[in-house]
C-alpha positions as MATLAB code, in Angstrom:
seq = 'XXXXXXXXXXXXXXXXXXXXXXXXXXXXXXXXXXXXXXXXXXXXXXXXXXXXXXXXXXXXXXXXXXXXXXXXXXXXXXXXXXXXXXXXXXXXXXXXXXXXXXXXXXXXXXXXXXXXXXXXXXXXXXXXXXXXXXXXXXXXXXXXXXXXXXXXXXXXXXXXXXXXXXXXXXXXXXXXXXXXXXXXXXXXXXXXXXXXXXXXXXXXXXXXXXXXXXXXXXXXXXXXXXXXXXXXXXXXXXXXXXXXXXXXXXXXXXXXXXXXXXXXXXXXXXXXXXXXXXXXXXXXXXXXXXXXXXXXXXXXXXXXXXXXXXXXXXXXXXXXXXXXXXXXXXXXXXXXXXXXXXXXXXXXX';
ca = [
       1.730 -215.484  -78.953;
       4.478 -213.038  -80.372;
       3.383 -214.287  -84.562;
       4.093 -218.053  -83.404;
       1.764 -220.850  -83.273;
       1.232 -222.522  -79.676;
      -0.727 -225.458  -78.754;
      -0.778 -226.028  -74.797;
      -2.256 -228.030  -72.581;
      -2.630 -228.057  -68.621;
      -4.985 -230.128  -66.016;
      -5.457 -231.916  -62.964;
      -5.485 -236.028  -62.415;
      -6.538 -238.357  -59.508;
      -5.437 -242.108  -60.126;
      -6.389 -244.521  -56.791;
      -5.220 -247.962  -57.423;
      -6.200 -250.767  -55.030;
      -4.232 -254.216  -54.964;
      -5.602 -257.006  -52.836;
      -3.697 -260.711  -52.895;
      -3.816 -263.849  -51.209;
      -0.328 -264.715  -50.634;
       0.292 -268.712  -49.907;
       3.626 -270.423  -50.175;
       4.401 -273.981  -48.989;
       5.579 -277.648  -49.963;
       2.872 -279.065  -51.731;
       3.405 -281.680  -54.014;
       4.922 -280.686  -57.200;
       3.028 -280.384  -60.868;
       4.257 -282.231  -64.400;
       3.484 -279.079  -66.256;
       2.966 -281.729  -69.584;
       0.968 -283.773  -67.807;
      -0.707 -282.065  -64.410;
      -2.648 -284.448  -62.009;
      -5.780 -282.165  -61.249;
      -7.075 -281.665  -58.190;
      -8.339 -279.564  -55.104;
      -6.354 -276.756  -53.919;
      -4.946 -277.689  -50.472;
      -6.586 -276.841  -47.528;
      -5.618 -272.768  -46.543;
      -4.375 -274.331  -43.086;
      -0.891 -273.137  -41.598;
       0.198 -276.947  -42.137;
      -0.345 -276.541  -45.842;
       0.748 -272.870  -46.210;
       4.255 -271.610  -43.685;
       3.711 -268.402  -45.447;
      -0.395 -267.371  -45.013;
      -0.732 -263.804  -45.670;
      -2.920 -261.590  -47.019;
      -2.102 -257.903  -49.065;
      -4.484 -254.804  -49.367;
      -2.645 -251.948  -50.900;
      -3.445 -248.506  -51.785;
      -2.512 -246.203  -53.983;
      -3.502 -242.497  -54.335;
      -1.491 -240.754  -56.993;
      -2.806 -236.670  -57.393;
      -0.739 -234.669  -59.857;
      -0.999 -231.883  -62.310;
       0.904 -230.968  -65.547;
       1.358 -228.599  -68.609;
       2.801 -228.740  -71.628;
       3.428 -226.155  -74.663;
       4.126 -226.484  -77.972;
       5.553 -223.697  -79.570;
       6.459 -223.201  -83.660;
       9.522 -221.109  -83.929;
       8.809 -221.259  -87.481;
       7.459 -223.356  -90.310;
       9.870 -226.249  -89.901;
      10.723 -225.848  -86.458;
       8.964 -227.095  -83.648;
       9.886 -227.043  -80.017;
       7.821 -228.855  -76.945;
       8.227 -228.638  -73.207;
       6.036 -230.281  -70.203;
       6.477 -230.560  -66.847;
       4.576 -232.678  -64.070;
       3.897 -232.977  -60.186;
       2.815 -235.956  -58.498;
       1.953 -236.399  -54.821;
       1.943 -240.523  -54.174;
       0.211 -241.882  -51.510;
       0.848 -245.483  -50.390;
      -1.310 -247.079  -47.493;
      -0.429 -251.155  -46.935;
      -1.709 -253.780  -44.599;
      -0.516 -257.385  -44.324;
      -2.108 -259.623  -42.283;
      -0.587 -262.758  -40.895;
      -2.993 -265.732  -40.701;
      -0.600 -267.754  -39.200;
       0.353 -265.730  -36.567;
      -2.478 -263.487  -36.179;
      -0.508 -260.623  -36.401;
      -1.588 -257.245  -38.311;
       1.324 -255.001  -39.600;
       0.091 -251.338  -41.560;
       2.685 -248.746  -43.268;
       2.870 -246.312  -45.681;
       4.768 -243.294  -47.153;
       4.302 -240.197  -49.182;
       6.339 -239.289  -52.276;
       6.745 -236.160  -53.999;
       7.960 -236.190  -57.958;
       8.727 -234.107  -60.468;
       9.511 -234.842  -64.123;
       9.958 -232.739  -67.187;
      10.875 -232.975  -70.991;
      12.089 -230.471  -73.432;
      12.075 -231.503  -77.066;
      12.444 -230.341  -80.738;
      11.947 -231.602  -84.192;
      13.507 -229.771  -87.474;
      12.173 -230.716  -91.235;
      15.225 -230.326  -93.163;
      13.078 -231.386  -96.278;
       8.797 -231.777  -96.287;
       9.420 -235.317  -95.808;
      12.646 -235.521  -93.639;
      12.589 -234.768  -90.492;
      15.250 -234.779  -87.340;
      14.154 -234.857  -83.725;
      15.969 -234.134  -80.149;
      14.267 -235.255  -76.855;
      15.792 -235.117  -72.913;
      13.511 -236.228  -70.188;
      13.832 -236.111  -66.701;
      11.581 -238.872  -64.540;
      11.068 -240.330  -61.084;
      10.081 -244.147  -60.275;
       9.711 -246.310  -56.805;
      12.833 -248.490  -56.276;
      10.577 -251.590  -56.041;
       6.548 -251.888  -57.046;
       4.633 -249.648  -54.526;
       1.192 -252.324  -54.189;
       4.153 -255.024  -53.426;
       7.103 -253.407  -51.348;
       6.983 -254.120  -48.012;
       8.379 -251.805  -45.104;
      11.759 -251.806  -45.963;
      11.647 -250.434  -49.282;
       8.324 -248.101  -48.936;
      10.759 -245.707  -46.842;
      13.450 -245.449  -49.341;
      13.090 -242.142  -51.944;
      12.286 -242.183  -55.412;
      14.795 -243.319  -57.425;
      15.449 -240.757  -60.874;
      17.149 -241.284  -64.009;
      16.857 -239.023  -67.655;
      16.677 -240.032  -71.054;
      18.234 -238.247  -74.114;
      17.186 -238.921  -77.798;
      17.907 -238.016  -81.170;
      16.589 -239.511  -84.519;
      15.425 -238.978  -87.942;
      11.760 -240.036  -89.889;
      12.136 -240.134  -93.639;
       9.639 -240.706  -96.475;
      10.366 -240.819 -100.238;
       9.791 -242.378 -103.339;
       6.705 -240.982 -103.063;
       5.886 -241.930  -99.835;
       5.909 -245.510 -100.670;
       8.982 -245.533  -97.758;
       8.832 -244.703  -94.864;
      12.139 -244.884  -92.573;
      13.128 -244.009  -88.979;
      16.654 -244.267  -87.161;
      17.424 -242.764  -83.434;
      19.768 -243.505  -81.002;
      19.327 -242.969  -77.056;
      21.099 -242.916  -73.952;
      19.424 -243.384  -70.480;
      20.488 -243.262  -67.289;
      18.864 -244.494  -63.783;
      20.120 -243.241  -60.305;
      19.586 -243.974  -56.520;
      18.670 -247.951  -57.247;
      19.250 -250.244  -54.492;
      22.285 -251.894  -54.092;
      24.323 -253.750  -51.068;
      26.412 -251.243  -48.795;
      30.008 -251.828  -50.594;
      31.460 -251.801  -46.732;
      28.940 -253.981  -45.119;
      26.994 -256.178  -47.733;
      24.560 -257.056  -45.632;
      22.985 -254.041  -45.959;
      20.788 -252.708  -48.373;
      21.385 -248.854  -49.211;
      20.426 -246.543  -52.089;
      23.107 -245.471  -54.357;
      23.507 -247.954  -57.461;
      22.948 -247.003  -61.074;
      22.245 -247.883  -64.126;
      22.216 -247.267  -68.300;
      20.875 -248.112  -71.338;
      22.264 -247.428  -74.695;
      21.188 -248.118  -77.982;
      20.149 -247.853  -81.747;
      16.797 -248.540  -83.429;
      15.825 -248.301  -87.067;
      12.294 -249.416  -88.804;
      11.709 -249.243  -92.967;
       8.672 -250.061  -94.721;
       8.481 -250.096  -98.533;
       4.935 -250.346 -100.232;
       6.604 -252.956 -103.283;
       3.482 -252.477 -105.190;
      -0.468 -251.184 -104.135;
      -1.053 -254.663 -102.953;
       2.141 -255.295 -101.269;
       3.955 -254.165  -98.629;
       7.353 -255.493  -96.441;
       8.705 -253.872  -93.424;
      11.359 -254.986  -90.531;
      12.577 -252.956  -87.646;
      16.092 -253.779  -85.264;
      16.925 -253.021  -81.959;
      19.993 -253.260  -79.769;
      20.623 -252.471  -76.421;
      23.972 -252.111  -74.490;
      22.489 -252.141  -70.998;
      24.810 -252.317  -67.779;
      25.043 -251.310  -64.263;
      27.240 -248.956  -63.483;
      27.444 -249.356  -59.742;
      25.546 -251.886  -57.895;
      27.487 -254.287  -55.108;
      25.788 -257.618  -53.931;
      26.799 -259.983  -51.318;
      28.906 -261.689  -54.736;
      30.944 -258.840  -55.024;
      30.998 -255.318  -57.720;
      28.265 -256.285  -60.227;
      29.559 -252.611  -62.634;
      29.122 -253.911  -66.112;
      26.845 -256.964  -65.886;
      23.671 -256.616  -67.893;
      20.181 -256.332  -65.871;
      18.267 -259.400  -66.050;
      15.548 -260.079  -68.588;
      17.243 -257.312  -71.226;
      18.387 -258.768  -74.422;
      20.563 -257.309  -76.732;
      19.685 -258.011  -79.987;
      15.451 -257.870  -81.342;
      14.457 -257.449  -84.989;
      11.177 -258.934  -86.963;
      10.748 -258.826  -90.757;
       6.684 -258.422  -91.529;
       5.236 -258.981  -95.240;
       1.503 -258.382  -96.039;
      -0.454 -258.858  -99.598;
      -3.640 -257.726 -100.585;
      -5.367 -259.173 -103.741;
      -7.420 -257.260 -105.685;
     -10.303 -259.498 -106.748;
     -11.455 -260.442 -103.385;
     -11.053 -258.267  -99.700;
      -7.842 -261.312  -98.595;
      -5.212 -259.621  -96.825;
      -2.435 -262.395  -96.236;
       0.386 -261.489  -93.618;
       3.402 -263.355  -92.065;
       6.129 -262.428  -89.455;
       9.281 -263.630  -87.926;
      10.865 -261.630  -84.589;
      14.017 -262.758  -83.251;
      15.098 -262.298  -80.162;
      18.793 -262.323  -78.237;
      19.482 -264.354  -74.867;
      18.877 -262.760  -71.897;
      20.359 -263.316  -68.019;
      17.936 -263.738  -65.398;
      20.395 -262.695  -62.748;
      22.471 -259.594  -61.842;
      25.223 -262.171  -61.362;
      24.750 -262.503  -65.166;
      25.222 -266.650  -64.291;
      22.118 -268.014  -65.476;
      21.494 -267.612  -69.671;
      18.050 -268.049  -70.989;
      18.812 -269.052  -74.912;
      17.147 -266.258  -77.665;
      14.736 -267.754  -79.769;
      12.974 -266.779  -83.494;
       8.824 -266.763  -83.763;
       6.822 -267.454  -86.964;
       3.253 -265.899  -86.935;
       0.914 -265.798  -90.100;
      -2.407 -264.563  -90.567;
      -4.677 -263.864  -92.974;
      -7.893 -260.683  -92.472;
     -11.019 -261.234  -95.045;
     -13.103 -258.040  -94.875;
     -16.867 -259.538  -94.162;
     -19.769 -256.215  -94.052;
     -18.458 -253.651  -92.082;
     -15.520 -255.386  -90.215;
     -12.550 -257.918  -90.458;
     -12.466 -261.258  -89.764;
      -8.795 -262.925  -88.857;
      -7.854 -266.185  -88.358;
      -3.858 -266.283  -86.962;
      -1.688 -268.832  -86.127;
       0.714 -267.661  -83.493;
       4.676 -269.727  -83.213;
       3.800 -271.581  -86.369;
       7.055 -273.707  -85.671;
       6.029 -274.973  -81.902;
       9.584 -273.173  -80.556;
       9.719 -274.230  -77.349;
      11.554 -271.020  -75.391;
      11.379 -268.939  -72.388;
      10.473 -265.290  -72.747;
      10.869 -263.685  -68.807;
      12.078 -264.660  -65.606;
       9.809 -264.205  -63.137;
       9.943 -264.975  -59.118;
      13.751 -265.642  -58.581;
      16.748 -266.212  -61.216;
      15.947 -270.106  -61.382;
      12.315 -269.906  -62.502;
      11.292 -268.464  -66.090;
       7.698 -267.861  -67.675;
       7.300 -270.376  -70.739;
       5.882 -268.856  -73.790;
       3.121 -270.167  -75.643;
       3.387 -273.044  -78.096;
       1.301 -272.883  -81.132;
      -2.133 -271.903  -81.544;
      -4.641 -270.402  -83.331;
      -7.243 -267.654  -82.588;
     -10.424 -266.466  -85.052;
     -11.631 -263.025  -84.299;
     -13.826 -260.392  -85.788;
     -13.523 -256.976  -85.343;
     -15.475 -253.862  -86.252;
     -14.606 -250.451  -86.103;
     -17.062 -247.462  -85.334;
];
């Protein structure tokens, strides 16, 4: 179109997404997660089990999109894309205990778009410019209950700029960006009556990212890749007070991993090894409870057997014992595996 080069793409998509759970809380004995006393489940009786519900959710999302990308000339490129979704949830919760039957549901429009370019300022240098535009529900659709499945969309937008490198004859390889993004309309207590929960809070993410990898020789190759995050609300009120400026739970700060792989010559042995680090985290909004960062060791080596590859890893090499996610409420955290190891084969067609 008009000399230049386009490449775009439109269609249709139907997604339906069905979520059914057995929900069962009581005060059952407790488990020594070193060493558990195995036994029956308890009886699904309203003795056992104050809390004896059962979930069916549905989810119909419809939505259609385009996108175009458009050369302006040889070493300029610029993309666009915009999408509609029509969400459809549909919820039922039964309570066994009380033989009660509840049924809601809600319909969400959203739109999102992105508009992006990337320059070559050399054939192996490039720089790159993204902004994005999204919607997302203010809680998980197949688990919100009535509440939240009335509140709207909440919408943020992303901006990103970077630069890919390769030289020494493409033996590196390097990549830097830096980003900004920003999330609206999250729920927060009313700031005049904190017993209420309105929509208005906000959030945002900054940060930096860079990755290198450098081929030493033909047989061997490092890489390593750091991330940091400066991630804060920047209004949200709770029944503690302003919250502006604490971190969001489960976000650390700080990531990087250094990876090293050799392959020898006289036989198909490819032998790799890794360390990640990662920061400390809250598991609060309060930002009161810190769950320590840790550092994983992971080796493996990949012997090339007819047409595929057969690995043997060994995954936390040093037994850290550490924490990786906080899960239900601020006090309870999702334990990470301790060491192990896994043989696999894999072929590729």
């Amino acid at each position: 179109v008009w000399g230049m080069r386009h490449r775009f793409t439109a269609g249709a998509e139907y997604v339906n997404t069905s979520f059914y759970s057995q929900r069962r809380f009581g005060t059952t004995t407790s488990v020594n997660p070193y060493f558990p006393d195995r036994g029956y489940f308890p009886t699904d009786t309203a003795a056992n089990f104050p809390t004896r519900q059962d979930y069916d959710s549905q989810v119909n999302t419809y939505a259609a999109f385009a996108e175009d990308a458009v050369n302006l000339t040889d070493k300029w490129l610029v993309t666009g894309g915009l999408r509609y979704e029509n969400i459809q949830l549909d919820r039922q919760i039964i309570n066994l205990n009380t033989n009660s039957f509840s049924s809601f549901g809600n319909t969400f429009d959203a739109v999102s778009w992105r508009v992006g370019t990337v320059y070559n300022i050399l054939p192996e240098t490039a720089l790159y410019l993204q902004y994005n535009q999204a919607t997302v529900p203010v809680s998980s659709l197949l688990l919100s209950n009535l509440a939240n499945s009335q509140f709207e969309l909440s919408y943020g937008n992303s901006v990103e700029a970077g630069i890919k490198s390769a030289f020494w004859d493409n033996r590196v390889v390097a990549t830097a960006s830096v980003y900004q993004i920003d999330q609206y309309n999250i729920l927060t207590r009313d700031p005049v009556n904190p017993s209420l929960t309105v929509q208005g809070g906000s959030q945002r993410s900054r940060g930096a990212e860079a990755e290198v990898s450098v081929a030493l020789t033909s047989q061997w190759l490092v890489s390593g890749n750091v991330s940091y995050i400066n991630a804060e609300y920047t209004e949200l009120y709770s029944t503690s007070g302003d919250l502006s400026g604490n971190r969001p739970p489960n976000v650390p700060e700080l990531t990087y991993m250094f990876l090293t792989s050799y392959k020898f010559d006289q036989i198909p042995l490819t032998v790799s090894g890794s360390m990640q680090y990662v920061s400390s985290f809250f598991t609060n909004t309060t930002n009161t409870i810190e769950v320590e960062g840790h550092t994983v060791f992971d080796a493996w080596l990949d012997y090339e057997v007819g047409k595929g590859t057969l690995r043997l890893r060994g995954k936390n090499l040093t037994n850290a014992f550490y924490a990786d996610w906080s899960g239900y409420s601020a006090t309870q955290v999702y334990i990470a595996p301790g060491r192990s190891f896994e043989l696999s084969y894999a072929v590729k067609f």
